[in-house]
C-alpha positions in Angstrom: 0.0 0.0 0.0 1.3 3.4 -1.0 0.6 6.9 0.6 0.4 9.3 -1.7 -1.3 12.3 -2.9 -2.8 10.7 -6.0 -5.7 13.3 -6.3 -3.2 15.9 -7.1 -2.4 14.7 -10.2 -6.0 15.1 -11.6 -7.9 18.2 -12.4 -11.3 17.0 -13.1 -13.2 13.5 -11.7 -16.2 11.4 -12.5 -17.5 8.9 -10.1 -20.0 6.3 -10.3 -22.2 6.7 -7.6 -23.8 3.2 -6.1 -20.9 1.5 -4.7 -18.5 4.7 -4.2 -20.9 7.1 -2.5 -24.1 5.1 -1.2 -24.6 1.5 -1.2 -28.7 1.1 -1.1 -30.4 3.8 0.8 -27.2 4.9 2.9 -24.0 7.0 2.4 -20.8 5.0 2.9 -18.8 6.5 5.6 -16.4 9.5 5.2 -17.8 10.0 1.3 -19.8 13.7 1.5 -16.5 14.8 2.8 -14.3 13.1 0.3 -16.1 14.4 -2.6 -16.0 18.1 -1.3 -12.6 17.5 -1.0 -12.2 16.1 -4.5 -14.9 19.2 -5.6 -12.3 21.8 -4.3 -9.5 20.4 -6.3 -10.9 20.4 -9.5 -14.1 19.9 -11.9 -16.2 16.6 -10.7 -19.5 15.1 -12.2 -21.0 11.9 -10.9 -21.9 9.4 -14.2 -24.5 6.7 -13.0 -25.8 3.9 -14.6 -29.0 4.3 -12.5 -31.6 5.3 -15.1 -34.4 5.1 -12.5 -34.1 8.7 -11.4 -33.9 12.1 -13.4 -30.8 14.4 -12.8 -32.9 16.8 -10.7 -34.2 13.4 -8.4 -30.7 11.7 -8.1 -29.2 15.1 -6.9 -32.0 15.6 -4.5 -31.4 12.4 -3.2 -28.1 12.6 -2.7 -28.3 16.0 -0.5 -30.6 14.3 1.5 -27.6 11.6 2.3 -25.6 15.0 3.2 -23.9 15.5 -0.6 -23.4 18.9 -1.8 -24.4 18.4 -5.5 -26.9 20.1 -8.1 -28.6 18.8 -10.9 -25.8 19.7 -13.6 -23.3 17.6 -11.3 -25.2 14.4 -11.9 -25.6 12.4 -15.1 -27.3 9.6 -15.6 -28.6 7.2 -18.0 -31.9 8.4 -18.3 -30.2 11.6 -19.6 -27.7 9.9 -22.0 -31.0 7.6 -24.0 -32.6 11.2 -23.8 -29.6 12.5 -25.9 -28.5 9.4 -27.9 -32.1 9.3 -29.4 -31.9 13.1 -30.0 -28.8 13.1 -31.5 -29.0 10.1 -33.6 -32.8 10.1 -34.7 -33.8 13.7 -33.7 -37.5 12.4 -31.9 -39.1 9.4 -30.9 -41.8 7.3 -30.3 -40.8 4.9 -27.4 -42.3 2.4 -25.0 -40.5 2.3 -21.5 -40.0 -0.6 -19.6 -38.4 1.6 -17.1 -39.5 3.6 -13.8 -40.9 7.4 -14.4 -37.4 8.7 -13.9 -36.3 7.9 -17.3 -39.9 8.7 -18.9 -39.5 12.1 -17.6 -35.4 12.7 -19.1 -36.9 10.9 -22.6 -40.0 13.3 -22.5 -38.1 16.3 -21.6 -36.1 15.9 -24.8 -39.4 16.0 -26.8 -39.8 12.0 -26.9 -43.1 10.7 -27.3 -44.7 8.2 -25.0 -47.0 5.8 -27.4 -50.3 4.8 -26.1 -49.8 1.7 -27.7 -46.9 -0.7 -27.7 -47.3 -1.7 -31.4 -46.7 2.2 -32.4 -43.4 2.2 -30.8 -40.4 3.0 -32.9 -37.9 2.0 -30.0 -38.2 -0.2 -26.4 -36.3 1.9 -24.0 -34.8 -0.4 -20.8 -33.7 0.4 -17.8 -34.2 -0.9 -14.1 -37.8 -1.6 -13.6 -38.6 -2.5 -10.1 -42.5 -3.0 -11.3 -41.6 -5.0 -13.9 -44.3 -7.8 -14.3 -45.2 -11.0 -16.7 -47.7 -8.2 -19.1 -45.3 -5.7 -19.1 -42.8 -8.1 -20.7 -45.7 -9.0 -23.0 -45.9 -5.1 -23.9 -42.7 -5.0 -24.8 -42.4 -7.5 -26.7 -45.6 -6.5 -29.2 -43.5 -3.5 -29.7 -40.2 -5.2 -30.5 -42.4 -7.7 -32.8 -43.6 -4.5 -34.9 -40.2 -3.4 -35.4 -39.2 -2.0 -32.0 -35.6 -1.3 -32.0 -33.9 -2.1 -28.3 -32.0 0.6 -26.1 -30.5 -0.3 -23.0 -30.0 2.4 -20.3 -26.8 0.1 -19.4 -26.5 -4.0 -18.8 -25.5 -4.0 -15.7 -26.6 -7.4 -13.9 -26.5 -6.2 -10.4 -26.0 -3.1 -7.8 -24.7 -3.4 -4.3 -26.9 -2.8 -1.1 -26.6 -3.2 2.4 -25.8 -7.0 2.4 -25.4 -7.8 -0.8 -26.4 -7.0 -4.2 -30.1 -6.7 -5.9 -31.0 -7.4 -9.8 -29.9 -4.4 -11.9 -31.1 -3.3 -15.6 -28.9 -6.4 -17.2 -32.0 -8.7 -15.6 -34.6 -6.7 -17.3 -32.8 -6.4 -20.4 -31.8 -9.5 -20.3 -35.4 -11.3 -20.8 -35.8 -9.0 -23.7 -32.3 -10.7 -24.9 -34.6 -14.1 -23.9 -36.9 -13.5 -26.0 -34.8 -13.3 -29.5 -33.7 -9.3 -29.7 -30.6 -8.5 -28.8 -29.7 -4.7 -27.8 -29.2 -2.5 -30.5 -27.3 0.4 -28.1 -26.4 0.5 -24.9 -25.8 4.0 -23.9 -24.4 3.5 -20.4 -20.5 2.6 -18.8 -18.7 1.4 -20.4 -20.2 2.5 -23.6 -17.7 5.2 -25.9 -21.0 7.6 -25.9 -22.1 8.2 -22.0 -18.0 9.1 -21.4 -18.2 11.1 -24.8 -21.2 13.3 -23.1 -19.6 13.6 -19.6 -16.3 14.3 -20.7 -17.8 17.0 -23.2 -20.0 18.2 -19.8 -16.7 17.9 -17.8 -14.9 19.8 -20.3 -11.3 18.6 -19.2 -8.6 17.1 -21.1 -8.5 13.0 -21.0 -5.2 13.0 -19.2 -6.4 15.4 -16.6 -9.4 13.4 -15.7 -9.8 10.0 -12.9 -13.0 7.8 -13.5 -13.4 6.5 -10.0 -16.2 3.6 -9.8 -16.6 0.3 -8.0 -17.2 -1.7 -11.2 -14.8 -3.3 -13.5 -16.3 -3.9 -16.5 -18.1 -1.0 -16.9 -16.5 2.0 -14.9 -12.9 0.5 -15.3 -13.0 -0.6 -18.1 -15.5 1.7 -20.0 -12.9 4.4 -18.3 -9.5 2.9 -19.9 -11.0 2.7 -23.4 -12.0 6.6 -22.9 -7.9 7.2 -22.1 -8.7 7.7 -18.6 -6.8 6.6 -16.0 -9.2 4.8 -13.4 -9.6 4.1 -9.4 -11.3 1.2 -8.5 -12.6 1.2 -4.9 -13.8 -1.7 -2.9 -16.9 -0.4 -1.3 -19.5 -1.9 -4.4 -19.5 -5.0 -6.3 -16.1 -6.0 -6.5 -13.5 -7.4 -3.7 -9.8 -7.6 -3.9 -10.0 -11.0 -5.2 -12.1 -10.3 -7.9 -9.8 -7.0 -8.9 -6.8 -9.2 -8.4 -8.1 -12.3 -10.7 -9.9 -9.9 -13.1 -7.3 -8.7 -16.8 -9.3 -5.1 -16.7 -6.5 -3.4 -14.7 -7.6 0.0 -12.9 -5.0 2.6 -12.4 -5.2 3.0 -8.8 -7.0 0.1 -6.1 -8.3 1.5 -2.6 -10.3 0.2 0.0 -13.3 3.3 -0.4 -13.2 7.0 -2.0 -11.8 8.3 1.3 -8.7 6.4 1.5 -8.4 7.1 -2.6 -8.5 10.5 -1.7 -6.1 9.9 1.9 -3.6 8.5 -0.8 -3.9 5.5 0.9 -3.7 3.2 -2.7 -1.2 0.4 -4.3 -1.6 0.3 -8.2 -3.7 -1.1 -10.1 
């Protein structure tokens, strides 16, 4: 283990948010105070899978866990479909299987909700902790008629108190059941959600430390956008896992305060 003043070397950071700062409904100890500190070094914004929430509702959230964070410091998935869809087919007509959190972010960027599944031009999927047997059913009518499939992110879990709990990869995943595979998946590791928070972050890649708990996506989603990346050990995945895994982080530490103590050994 090293002690060193790692943060010092960055001018700008995005962290993941379940399994650095909260795991479930509670912050991890020490992390409001590490990311102030990590706020008054340079430019920070947290990138999130989560796609359950809109900006304004994560951020509000997370002050009530004692963060000090605004809407324009939080982006999450919900946001990045919004602005994939925008940017690539200008608007929509989608059917969510999703929580109101990503309806709002998709309507907000002048998406249209469908009455009816079959009028769909795309199945937007995120975590769905409503999800049911008909709701499936809906879906698939709409990916039947020519649907095309967006994933907020695959991710097959996130951590909570005790454990972990099915993520969006489980709800995605029985669309993959079904015979259609994803056609985009806009969230970590994916080359567009770092293209938009790098582009919100406005910082050079060299100047910038991904900081998440997950390998495969904020590790390794980070190294392919020519980040250097911290992995902490607060979320999904435990030394062992880090140590056994090829996607090598920059930095290892046991939770975003010791990353920020400089207590770290390299990845």
């Amino acid at each position: 283990m090293l002690h060193a003043d790692i943060i010092s070397r960055y001018r700008a950071f995005l962290l993941d948010v379940d399994g650095v700062l909260i795991r479930g409904a509670a912050p991890l100890p020490g992390t409001a105070d590490a990311l102030a500190t990590l706020r008054a070094r340079g430019s920070t914004l947290l990138l999130t899978n989560n796609s359950s929430r809109t900006r304004a509702q994560s951020a509000e959230r997370l002050r009530g866990f004692g963060f000090q964070v605004e809407s324009d410091d939080v982006m999450t998935t919900s946001r990045i479909a919004a602005l994939y869809l925008r940017e690539e087919c200008q608007r929509v007509r989608f059917w969510p299987l999703g929580e109101e959190g990503l309806i709002a972010e998709l309507e907000a960027e002048g998406h249209l909700r469908v009455a009816a599944p079959e009028e769909a031009d795309w199945v937007v999927a995120g975590i769905d902790r409503q999800l049911s047997y008909d709701r499936l059913a809906e879906a698939l009518v709409a990916l039947r008629a020519g649907a095309k499939l967006l994933a907020t992110n695959t991710d097959p879990t996130f951590p909570v108190p005790g454990g972990v709990l099915p993520g969006a990869g489980a709800i995605v995943g029985a669309l993959q059941g079904m015979g259609f595979p994803v056609d985009v998946n806009v969230g970590k590791p994916s080359a567009y959600a770092y293209r938009i928070a790098l582009n919100q972050l406005g910082s050079c890649t060299q100047d910038v430390l991904m900081i998440g708990d997950r390998l495969e996506t904020d590790i390794d989603g980070g190294r392919q956008a020519g980040l250097d990346t911290a992995l902490v050990l607060t979320g999904v995945t435990d030394r062992k896992v880090a140590r056994a895994s090829g996607i090598r982080p920059t930095w290892v530490a046991e939770s975003l305060p010791a990353l920020v103590a400089g207590d770290v050994e390299p990845g």
